[in-house]
N, C-alpha and C positions, 0 to 999 in steps of 0.2 A: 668420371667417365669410365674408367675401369674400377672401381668396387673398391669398397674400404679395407681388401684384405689385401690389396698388393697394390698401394698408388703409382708402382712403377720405379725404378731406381736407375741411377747412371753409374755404371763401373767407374772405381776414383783413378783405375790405372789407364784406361783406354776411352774414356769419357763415352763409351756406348750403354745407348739406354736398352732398360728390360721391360717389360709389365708381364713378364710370370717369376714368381719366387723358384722354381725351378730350373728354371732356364737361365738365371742371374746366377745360380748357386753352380751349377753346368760351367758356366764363362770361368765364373771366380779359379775355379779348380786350373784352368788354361792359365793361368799370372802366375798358379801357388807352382808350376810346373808338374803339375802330376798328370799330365796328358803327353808327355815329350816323351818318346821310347829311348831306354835307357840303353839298348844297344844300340840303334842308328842315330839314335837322335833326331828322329822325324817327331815331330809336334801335330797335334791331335787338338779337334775342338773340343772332344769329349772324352771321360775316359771308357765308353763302350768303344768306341771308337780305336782306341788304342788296345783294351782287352782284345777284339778284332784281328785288329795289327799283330799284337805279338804270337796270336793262334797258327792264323794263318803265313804270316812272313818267316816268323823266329821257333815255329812249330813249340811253343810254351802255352799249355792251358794254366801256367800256373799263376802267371803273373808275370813278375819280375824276376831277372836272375844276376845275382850278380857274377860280373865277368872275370872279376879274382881270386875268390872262391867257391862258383859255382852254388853258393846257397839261394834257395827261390824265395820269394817273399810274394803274399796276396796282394800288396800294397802298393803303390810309390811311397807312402810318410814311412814304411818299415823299412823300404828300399832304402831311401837316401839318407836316414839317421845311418842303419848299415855302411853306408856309405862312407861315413864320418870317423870308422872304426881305422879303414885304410887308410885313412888321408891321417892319420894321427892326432884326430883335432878332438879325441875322449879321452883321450891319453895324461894322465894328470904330472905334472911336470915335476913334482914336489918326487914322491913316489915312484911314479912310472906305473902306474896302476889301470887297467882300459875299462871304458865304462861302456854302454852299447849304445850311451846319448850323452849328447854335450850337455843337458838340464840334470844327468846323472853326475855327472864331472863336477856339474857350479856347486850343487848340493855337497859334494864328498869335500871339494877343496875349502865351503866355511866350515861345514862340521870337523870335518879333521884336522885339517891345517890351519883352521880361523882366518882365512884369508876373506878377504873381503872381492866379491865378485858382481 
């Protein structure tokens, strides 16, 4: 009924169905959280939607900014790894060495420390 290139899909988190690849891939983004403004925390269907928001509300064409160090980021996935630097969760416990990602951390802690992760 709708064409062999999008049979249609149902979100596994919200059980809402799609029939455009686009508009599916748009929702997904709203689960992964990258439509939630990182200062107010008002949640967005889209992330135009939220670029919008933070232009006009938070006057940022940049993006994201983070609140404790004032660094900007184009992203939410650069935002909230950044994230992870504050909250001490790259931070290798062995060491005390910071990584700017936790996939940076698991990597350092088998290669250097042979720890199993």
């Amino acid at each position: 009924m709708y064409g062999p290139w999008f049979p249609g899909k149902r979100c596994e988190v919200c059980s809402q169905q799609f029939f455009s690849s686009s508009t599916f891939r748009k929702h997904r983004a709203l689960h992964r959280g990258e439509t939630k403004c990182p200062l107010c925390l008002r949640v967005y269907r889209q992330k135009s939607y939220l670029k919008t928001h933070m232009r006009m509300v938070h006057d940022l064409d940049c993006g994201f900014l983070c609140h404790l160090c004032q660094r900007h980021f184009t992203s939410y996935s650069s935002y909230y790894h950044h994230q992870q630097v504050h909250m001490g969760n790259t931070t290798c416990p062995i060491c005390g060495k910071v990584f700017s990602q936790k996939g940076h951390l698991r990597v350092h802690l088998r290669t250097v420390h042979r720890c199993l992760v």
